[in-house]
C-alpha positions as CSV (number, residue, x, y, z in Angstrom):
1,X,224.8,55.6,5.0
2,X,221.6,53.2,4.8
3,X,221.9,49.7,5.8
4,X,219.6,47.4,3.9
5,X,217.7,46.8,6.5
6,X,216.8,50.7,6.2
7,X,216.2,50.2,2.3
8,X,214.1,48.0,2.2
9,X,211.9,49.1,4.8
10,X,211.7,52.9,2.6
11,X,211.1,50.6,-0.6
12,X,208.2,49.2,1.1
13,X,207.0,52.2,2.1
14,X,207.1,53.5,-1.5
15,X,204.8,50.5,-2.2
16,X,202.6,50.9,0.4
17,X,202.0,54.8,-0.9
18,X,202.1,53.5,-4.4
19,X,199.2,51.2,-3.5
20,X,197.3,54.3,-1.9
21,X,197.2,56.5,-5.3
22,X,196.1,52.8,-7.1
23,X,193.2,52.5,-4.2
24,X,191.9,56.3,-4.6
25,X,192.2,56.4,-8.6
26,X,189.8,53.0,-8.4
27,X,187.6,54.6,-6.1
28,X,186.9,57.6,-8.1
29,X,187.0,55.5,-11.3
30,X,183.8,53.9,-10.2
31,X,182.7,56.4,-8.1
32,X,182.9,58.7,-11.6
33,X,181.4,55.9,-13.8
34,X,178.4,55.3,-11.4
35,X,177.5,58.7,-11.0
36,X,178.0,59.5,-14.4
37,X,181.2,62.6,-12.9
38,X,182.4,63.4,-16.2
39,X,184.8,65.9,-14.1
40,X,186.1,63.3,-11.5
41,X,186.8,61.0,-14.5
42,X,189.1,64.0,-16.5
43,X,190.6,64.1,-13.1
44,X,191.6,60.5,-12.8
45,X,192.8,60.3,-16.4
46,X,195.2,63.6,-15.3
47,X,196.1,61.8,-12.0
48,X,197.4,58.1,-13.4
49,X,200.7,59.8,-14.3
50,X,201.6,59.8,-10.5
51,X,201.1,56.1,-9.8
52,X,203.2,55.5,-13.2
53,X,206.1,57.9,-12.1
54,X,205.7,55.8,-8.5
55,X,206.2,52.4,-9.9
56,X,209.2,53.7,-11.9
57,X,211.1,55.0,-9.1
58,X,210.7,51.8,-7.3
59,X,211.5,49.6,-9.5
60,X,214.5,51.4,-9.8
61,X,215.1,51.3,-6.3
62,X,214.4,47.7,-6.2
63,X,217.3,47.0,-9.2
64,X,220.0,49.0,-6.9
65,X,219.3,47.3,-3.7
66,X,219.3,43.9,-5.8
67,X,223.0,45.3,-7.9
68,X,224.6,47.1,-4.9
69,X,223.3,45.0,-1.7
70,X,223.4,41.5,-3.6
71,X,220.9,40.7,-1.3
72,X,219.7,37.0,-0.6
73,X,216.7,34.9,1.4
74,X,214.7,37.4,2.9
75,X,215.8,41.2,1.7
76,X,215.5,39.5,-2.1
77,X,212.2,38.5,-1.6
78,X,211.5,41.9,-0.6
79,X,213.1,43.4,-2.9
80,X,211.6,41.4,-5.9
81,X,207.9,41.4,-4.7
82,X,208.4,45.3,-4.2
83,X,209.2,45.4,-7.7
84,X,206.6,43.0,-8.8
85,X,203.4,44.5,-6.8
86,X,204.9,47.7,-7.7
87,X,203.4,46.7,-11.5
88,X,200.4,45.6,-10.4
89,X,199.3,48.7,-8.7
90,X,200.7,50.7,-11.7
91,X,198.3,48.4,-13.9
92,X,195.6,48.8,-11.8
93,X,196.2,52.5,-11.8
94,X,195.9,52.3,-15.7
95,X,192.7,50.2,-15.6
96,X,191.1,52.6,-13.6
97,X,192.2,55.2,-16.1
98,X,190.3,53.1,-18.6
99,X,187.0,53.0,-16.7
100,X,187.2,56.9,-16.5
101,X,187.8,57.0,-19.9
102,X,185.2,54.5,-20.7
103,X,183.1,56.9,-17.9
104,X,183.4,59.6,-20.6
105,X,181.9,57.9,-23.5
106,X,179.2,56.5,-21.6
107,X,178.1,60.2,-20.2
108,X,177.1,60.6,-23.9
109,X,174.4,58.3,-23.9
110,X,171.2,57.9,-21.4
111,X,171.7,56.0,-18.3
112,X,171.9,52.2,-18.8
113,X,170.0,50.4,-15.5
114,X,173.1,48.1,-14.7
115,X,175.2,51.0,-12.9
116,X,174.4,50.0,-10.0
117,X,175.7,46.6,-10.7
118,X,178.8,47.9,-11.5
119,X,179.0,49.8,-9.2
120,X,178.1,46.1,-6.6
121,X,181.0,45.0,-8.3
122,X,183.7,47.4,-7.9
123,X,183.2,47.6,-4.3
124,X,184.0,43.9,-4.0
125,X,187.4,44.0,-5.5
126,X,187.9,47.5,-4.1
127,X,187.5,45.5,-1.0
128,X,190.3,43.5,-2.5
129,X,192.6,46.1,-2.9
130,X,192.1,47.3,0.7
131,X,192.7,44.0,2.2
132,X,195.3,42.8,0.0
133,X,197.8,45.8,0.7
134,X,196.9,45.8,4.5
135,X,198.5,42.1,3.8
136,X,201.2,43.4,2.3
137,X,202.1,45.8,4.7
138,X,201.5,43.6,7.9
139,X,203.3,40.4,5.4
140,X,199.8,38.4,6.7
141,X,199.8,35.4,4.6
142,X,196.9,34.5,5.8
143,X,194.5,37.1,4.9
144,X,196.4,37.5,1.6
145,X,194.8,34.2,1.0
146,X,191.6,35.2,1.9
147,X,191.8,37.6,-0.9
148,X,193.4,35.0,-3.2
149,X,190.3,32.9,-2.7
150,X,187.9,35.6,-3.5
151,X,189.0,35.6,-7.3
152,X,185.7,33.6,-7.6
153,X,183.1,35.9,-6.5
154,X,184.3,38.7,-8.7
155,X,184.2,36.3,-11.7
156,X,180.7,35.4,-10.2
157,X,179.9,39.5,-10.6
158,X,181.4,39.7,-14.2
159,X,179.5,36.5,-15.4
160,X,176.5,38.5,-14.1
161,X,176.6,41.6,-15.7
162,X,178.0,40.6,-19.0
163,X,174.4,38.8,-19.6
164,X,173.0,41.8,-18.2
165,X,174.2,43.8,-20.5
166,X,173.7,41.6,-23.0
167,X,170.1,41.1,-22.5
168,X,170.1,45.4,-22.7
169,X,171.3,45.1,-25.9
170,X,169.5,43.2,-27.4
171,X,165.9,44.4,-26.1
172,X,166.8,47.8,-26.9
173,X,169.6,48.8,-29.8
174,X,169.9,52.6,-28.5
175,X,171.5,50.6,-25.4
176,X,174.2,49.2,-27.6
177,X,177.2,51.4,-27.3
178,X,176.5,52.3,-23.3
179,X,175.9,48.9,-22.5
180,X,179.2,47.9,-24.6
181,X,181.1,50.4,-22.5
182,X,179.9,49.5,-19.6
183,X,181.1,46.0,-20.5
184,X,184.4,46.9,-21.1
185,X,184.4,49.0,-17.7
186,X,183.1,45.7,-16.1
187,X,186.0,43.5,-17.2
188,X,188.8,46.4,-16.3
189,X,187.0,45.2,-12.8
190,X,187.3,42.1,-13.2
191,X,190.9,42.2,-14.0
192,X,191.9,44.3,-11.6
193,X,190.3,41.6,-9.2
194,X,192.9,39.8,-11.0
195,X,196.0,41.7,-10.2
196,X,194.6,41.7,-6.3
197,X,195.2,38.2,-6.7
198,X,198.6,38.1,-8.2
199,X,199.6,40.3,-5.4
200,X,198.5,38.3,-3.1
201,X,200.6,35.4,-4.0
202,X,203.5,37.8,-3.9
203,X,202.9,38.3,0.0
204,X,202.6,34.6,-0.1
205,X,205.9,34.1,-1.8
206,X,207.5,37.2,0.4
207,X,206.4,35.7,3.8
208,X,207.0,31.9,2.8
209,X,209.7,31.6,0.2
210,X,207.2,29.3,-1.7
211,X,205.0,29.8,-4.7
212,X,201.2,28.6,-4.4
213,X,200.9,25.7,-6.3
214,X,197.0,25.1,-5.9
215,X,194.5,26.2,-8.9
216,X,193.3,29.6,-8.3
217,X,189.7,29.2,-7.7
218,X,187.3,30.8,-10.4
219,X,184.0,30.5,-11.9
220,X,183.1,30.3,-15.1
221,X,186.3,31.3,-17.7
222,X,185.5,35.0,-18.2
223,X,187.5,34.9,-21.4
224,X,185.1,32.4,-22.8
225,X,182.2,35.2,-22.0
226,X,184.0,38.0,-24.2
C-alpha cells in the first residue's frame, strides 16, 4: 500500500505532465495561428480532450487523498494546489483550443500584418508557463514570483495590439473580421498570462502556507479595452 508521502508525490507528477500537454497545445496554438497551419490547429482542437481527461483524474485523486488520508499542513496544501493548478492548466488547455479555433476562421481571410505581434506576445507568456511549472515542480517561491510580477508586461502586449488592430480596422473594413479574430486570439493570451499568475500564487501558498496579499501588478485594466 502507498503511503501519502508516495501519493502525493504521483499526484504531482500528474500535474507536472498535465502542465506538459497545456505547454505544447499553447505552443502549437500560436505556432498554428501565426503561420496560418489550418492542420496543426484541427490537431489541437482534437488534442484538448487529453488535458481535460488529465485534470479530471487528478482532481479526483486529490479528493481521495483529502477523504481517505485526512491530510493536514503540508500534504493539504499539496493536495489542494494539485487540484487547483490542475484547473488552470485544463483552462489554459481550452484557451489554446480557442486560438486554434479562432486560427481557423482567420485562415479564411488575407493575412492581417499584426501576426507577428501575436505571435511577440504568446512567447512572453509561453515563457510564463515554462517558468511557472518549473516553480511548481522545484516548489521555488521565488521564481514563482518572478512570473507573478510579469502579469504587467503581458497586459503591456495586449494594450498594444488591441489598438493595433483597431487602427486595421478602421483604415481598411475587409480587415474587420481577421483583425476581430485576431483580437479575441490576443486576449485568450492575455488570460492565459492570467492563469500563469494564479498558479503562481498557488506555489506561493504551497511552499509558504500564506496567501499574497499585495496588488497584482498590471497595466492598464484590459477589461476596460474590450
Amino acid at each position: 500500500m502507498k503511503t501519502i508521502r508516495e501519493e502525493i508525490e504521483e499526484l504531482a507528477s500528474n500535474v507536472s505532465r498535465l502542465g506538459g500537454v497545456a505547454e505544447q497545445l499553447l505552443a502549437d496554438a500560436l505556432s498554428a495561428v501565426v503561420r496560418r497551419d489550418t492542420i496543426l490547429a484541427q490537431q489541437v482542437i482534437a488534442r484538448d480532450i487529453v488535458a481535460d481527461n488529465a485534470e479530471r483524474e487528478i482532481e479526483r485523486a486529490a479528493l481521495r487523498i483529502i477523504a481517505l488520508r485526512q491530510p493536514v499542513a503540508v500534504d493539504l496544501r499539496h493536495a489542494v494546489a494539485a487540484m487547483r493548478i490542475a484547473g488552470e492548466l485544463e483552462r489554459i488547455g481550452d484557451l489554446a483550443k480557442s486560438i486554434a479555433k479562432r486560427t481557423l476562421a482567420i485562415n479564411l481571410s488575407d493575412p492581417v500584418p499584426v501576426h507577428r505581434g501575436v505571435g511577440s506576445m504568446g512567447r512572453v507568456v509561453a515563457s510564463l508557463l515554462h517558468q511557472v511549472l518549473d516553480a511548481y515542480t522545484a516548489q521555488d517561491v521565488p521564481n514563482a514570483l518572478l512570473v507573478w510580477r510579469q502579469d504587467e508586461d503581458v497586459d503591456v502586449h495586449y494594450e498594444s495590439l488591441f489598438r493595433e488592430l483597431l487602427t486595421y480596422m478602421m483604415e481598411d473594413p475587409r480587415k474587420i473580421t481577421p483583425s476581430a479574430h485576431l483580437l479575441f486570439v490576443a486576449k485568450n493570451i492575455e488570460r492565459i498570462g492570467d492563469h500563469c499568475t494564479n498558479i503562481a500564487e498557488m506555489v506561493h501558498f504551497l511552499v509558504t502556507g500564506e496567501e499574497i496579499t499585495a496588488e497584482r501588478p498590471r497595466g492598464m485594466d484590459t477589461n476596460e479595452l474590450d
